[in-house]
C-alpha positions in Angstrom: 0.0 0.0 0.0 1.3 3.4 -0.6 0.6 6.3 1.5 -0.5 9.5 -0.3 0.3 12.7 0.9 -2.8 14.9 1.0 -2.5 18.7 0.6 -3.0 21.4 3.4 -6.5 23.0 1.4 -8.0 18.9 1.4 -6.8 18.7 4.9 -8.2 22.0 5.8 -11.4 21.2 4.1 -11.4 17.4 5.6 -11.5 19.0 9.1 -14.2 22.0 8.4 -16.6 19.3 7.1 -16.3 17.2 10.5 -16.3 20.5 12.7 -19.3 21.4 10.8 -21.1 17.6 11.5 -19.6 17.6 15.0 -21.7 20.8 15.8 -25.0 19.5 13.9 -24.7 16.4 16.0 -24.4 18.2 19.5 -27.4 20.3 18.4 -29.5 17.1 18.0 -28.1 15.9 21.3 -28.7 19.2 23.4 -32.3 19.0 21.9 -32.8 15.1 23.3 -31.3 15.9 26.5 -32.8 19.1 27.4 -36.3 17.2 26.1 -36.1 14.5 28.5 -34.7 16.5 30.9 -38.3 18.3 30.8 -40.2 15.5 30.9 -38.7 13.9 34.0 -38.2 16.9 36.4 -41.0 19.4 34.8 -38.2 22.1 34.8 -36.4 23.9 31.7 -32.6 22.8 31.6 -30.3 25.8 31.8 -27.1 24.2 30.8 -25.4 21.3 28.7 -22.1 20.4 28.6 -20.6 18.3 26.0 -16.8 17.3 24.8 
């Protein structure tokens, strides 16, 4: 197998499109969490914290 050198603009373009799918899937999570956080305590959440 040879290993292929990939330029810095792919690179840089590689790593926007999974910041980009990292933040749409913490959206969907904070929705979830703050959804069932209503429905077991009654209460609006007022923070979430994610890695």
């Amino acid at each position: 197998m040879e290993k292929t050198k990939i330029t810095h603009k792919e690179a840089l373009a590689k790593f926007q499109v999974a910041k980009n799918k990292k933040r749409e899937c913490l959206k969907q999570l904070e929705k979830s969490m703050k959804e069932i956080y209503k429905e077991h305590t009654g209460k609006e959440a007022e923070n979430f914290f994610a890695l």
